[in-house]
VEXLUM-577319 format. One line per 5 residues: number of its first residue (from 1); their letters; for each residue x, y, z of N, C-alpha, C. Coordinates in nm, 4 decimals. Layout:
<atoms>
NUM> A> X:Y:Z:X:Y:Z:X:Y:Z ~ ...;
</atoms>
This chain:
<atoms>
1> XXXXX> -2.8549:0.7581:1.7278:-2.7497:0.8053:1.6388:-2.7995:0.7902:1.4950 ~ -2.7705:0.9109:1.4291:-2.8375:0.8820:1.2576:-2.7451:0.7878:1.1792 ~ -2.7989:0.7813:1.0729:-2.7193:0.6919:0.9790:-2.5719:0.7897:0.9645 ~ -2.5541:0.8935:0.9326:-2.4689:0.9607:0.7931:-2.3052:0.9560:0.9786 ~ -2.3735:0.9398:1.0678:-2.2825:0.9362:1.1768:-2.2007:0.8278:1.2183;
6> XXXXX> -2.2727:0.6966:1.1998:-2.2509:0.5960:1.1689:-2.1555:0.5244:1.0683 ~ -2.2048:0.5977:0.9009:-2.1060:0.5948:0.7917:-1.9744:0.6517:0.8364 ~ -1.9687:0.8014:0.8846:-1.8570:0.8791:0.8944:-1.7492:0.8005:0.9740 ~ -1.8123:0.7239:1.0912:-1.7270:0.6698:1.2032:-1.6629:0.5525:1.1412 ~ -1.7445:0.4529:1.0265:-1.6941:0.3557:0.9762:-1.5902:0.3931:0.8851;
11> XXXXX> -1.6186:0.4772:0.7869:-1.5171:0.5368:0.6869:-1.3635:0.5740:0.8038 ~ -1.3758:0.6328:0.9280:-1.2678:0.6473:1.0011:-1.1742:0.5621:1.0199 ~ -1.3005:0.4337:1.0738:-1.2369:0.3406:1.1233:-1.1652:0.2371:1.0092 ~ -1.2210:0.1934:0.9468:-1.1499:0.1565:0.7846:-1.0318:0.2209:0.7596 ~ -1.0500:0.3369:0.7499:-0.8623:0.4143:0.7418:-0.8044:0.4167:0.7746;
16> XXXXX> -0.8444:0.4269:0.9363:-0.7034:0.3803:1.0289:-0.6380:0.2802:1.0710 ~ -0.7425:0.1756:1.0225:-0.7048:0.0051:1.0061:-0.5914:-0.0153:0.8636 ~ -0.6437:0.0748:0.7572:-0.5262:0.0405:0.6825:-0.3887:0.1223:0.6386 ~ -0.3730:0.1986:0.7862:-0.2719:0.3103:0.7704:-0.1501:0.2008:0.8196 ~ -0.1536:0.1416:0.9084:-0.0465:0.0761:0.9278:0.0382:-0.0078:0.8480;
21> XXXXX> -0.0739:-0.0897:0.7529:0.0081:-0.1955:0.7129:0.0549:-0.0755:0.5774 ~ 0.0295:0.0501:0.5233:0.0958:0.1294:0.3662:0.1579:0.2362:0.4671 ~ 0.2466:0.2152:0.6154:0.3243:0.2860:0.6631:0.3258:0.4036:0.7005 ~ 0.2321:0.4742:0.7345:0.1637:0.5985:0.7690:0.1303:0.5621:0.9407 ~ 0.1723:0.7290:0.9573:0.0900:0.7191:1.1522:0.0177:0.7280:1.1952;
26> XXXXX> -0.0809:0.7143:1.3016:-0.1757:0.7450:1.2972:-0.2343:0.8978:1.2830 ~ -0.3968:0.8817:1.2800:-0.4679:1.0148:1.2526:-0.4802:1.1141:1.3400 ~ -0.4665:1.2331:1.2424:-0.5138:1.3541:1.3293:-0.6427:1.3719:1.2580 ~ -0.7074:1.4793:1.3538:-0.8197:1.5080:1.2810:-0.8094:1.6430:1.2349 ~ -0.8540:1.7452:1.1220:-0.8879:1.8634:1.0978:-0.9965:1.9322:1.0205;
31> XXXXX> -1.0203:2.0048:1.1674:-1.1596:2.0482:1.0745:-1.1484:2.2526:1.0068 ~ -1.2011:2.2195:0.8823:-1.1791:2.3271:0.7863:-1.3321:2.4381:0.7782 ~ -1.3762:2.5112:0.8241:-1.4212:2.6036:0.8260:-1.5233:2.6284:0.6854 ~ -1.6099:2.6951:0.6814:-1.6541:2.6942:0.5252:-1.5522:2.7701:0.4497 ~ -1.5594:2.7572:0.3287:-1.4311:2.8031:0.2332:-1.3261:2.8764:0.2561;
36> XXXXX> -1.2680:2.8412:0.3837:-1.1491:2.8388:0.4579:-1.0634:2.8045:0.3584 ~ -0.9385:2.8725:0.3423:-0.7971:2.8156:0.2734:-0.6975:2.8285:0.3648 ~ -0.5852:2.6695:0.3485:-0.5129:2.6909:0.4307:-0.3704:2.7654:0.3910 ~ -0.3947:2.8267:0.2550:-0.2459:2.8976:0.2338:-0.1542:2.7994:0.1665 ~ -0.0667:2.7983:0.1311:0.0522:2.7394:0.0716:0.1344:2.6454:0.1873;
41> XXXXX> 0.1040:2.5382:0.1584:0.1811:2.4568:0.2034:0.2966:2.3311:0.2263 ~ 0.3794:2.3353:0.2223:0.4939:2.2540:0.2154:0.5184:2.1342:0.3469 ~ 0.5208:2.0044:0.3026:0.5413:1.9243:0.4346:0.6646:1.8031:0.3803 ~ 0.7332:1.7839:0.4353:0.8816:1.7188:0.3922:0.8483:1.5605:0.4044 ~ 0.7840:1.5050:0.4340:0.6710:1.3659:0.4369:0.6029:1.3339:0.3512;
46> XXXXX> 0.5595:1.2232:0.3074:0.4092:1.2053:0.2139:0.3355:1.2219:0.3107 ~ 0.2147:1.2296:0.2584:0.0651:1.2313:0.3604:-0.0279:1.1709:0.2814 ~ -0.1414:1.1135:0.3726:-0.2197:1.0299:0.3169:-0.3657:1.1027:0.3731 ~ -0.4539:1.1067:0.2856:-0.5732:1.1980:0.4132:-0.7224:1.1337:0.3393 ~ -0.8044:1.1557:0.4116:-0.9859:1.0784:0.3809:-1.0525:1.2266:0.4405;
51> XXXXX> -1.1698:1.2434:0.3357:-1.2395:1.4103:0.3577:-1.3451:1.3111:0.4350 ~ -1.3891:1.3064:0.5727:-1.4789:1.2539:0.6564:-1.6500:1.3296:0.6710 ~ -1.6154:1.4602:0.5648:-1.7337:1.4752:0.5956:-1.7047:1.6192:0.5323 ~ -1.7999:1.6683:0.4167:-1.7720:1.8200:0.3690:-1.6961:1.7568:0.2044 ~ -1.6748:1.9106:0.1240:-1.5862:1.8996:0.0768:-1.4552:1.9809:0.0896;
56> XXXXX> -1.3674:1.9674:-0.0401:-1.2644:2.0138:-0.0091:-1.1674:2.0204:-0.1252 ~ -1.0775:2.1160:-0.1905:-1.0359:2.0668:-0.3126:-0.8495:2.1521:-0.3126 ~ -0.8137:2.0690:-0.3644:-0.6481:2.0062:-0.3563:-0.5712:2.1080:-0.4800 ~ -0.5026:2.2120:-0.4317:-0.4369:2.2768:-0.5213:-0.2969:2.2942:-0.5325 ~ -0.2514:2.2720:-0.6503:-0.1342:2.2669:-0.7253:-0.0561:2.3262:-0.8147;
61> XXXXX> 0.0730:2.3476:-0.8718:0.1194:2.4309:-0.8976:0.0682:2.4566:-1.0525 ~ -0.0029:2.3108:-1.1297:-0.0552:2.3137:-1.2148:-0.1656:2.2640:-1.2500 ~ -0.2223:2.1837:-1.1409:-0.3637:2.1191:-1.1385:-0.4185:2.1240:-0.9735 ~ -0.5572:2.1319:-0.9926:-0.6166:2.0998:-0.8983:-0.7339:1.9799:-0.8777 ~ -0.7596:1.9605:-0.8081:-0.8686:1.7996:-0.7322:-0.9680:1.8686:-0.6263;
66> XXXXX> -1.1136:1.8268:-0.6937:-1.2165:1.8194:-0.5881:-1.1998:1.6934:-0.5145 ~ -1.2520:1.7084:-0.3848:-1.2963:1.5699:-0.3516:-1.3885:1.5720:-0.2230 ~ -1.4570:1.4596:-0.2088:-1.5884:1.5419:-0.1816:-1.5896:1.3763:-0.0759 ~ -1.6948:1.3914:0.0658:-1.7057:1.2592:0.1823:-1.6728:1.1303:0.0872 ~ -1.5859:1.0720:0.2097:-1.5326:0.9574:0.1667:-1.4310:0.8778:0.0746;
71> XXXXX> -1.3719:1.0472:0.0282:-1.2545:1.0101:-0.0803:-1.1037:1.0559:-0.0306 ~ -1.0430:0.9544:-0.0462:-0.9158:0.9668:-0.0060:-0.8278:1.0269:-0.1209 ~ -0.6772:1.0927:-0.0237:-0.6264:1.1602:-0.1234:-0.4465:1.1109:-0.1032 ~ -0.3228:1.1456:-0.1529:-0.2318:1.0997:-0.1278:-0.1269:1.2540:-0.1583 ~ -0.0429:1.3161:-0.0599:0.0132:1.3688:-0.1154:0.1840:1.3273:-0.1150;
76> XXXXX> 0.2365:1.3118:-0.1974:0.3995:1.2679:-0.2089:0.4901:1.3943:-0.1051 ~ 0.5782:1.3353:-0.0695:0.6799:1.4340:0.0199:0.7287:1.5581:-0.1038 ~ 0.7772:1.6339:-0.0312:0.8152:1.7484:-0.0863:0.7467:1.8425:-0.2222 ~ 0.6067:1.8375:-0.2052:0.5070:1.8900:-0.2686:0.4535:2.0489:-0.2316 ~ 0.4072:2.1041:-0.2906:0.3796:2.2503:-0.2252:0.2035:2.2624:-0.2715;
81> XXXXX> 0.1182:2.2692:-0.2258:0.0051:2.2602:-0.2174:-0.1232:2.3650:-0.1189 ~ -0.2253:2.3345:-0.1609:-0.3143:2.4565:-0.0623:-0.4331:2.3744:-0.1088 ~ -0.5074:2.3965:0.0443:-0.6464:2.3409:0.0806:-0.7792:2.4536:0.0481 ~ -0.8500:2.3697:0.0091:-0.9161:2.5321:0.0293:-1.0720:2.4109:0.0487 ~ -1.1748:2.4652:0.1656:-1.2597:2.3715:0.2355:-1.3835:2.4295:0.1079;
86> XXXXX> -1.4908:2.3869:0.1219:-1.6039:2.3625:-0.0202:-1.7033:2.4715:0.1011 ~ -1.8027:2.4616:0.0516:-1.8970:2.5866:0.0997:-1.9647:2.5281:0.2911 ~ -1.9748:2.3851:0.3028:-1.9930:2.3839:0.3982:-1.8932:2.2972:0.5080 ~ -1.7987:2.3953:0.4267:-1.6224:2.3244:0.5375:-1.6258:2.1882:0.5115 ~ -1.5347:2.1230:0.5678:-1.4597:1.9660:0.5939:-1.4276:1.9447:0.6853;
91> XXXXX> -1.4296:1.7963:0.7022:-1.3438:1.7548:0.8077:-1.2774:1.6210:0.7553 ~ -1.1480:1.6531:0.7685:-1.0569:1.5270:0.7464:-0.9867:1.4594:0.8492 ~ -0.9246:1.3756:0.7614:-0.8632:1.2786:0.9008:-0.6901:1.2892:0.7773 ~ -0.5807:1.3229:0.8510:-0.4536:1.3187:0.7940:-0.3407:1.2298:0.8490 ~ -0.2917:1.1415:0.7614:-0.1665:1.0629:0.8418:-0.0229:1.0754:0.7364;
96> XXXXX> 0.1061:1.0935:0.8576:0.2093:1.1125:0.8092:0.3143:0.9719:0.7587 ~ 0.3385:0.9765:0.6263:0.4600:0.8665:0.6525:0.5111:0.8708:0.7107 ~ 0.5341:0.7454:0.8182:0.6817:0.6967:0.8509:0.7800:0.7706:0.9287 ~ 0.8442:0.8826:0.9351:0.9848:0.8688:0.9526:1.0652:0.7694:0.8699 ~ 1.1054:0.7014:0.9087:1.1873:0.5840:0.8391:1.1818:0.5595:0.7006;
101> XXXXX> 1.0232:0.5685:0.6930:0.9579:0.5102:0.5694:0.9825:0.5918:0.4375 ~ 0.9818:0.7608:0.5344:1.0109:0.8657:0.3996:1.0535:0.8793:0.3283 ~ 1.1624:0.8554:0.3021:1.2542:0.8297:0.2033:1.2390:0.7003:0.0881 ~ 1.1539:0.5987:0.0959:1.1805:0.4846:0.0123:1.0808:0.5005:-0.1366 ~ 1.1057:0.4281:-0.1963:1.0455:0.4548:-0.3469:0.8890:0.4345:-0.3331;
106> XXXXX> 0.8710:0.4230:-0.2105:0.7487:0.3133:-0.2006:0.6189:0.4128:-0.2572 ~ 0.5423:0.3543:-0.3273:0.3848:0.4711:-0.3601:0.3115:0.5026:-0.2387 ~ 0.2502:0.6149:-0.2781:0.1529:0.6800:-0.1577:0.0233:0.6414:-0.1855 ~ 0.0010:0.5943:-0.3281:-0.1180:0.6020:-0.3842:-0.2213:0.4178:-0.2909 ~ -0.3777:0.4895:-0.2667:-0.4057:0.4036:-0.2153:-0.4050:0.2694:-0.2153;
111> X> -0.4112:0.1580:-0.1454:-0.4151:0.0325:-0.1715:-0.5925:-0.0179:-0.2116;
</atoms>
C-alpha cells in the first residue's frame, strides 16, 4: 500500500472519530467527477465535510472557497450553495447534524 493511501485513510479516520463528540452523523462518502458541478443546493441541516482526496471549491451567493486534500469545510443549515470538483475530481467524506442537534446555536465551525 503507498503512502498518499495510508494518509487518506488516516485523515478519514480522524474525522470520523471527531464527528461524534461536535454532533454530526456519521460519513457518507462522495465522489465528484473532474470539474463536475453539483448545481444549486439547499440542505435544511448543517453539514460538516473533509475533501479526502482531489480538489474542490465551495460556492456562494457572494463568496466562494477553494479547498484542496485534507481540508475541512462547515456548512450552516439553511444555506444555498454549489460544488463544483477541481480538474482531477474529489472525493469527500460528508456528515449531517444531528436531527435534534439542528436547531441549537451551537457552531459548525471545526474544533
Amino acid at each position: 500500500m503507498d503512502n498518499s493511501v495510508s494518509s487518506i485513510e488516516l485523515l478519514a479516520r480522524l474525522f470520523n472519530h471527531s464527528l461524534n463528540k461536535r454532533g454530526f452523523t456519521r460519513t457518507i462518502h462522495k465522489a465528484m467527477n473532474p470539474s463536475e458541478c453539483s448545481g444549486i443546493i439547499h440542505l435544511d441541516v448543517g453539514v460538516v465535510g473533509l475533501v479526502v482526496a482531489g480538489e474542490l471549491t465551495l460556492e456562494f451567493y457572494e463568496a466562494s472557497q477553494s479547498l484542496g486534500t485534507g481540508e475541512e469545510f462547515t456548512l450552516p443549515a439553511n444555506t444555498y450553495f454549489q460544488v463544483t470538483a477541481g480538474d482531477d475530481g474529489a472525493h469527500l467524506l460528508l456528515a449531517k447534524k444531528r436531527t435534534h442537534l439542528a436547531s441549537t446555536t451551537e457552531s459548525l465551525e471545526p474544533v
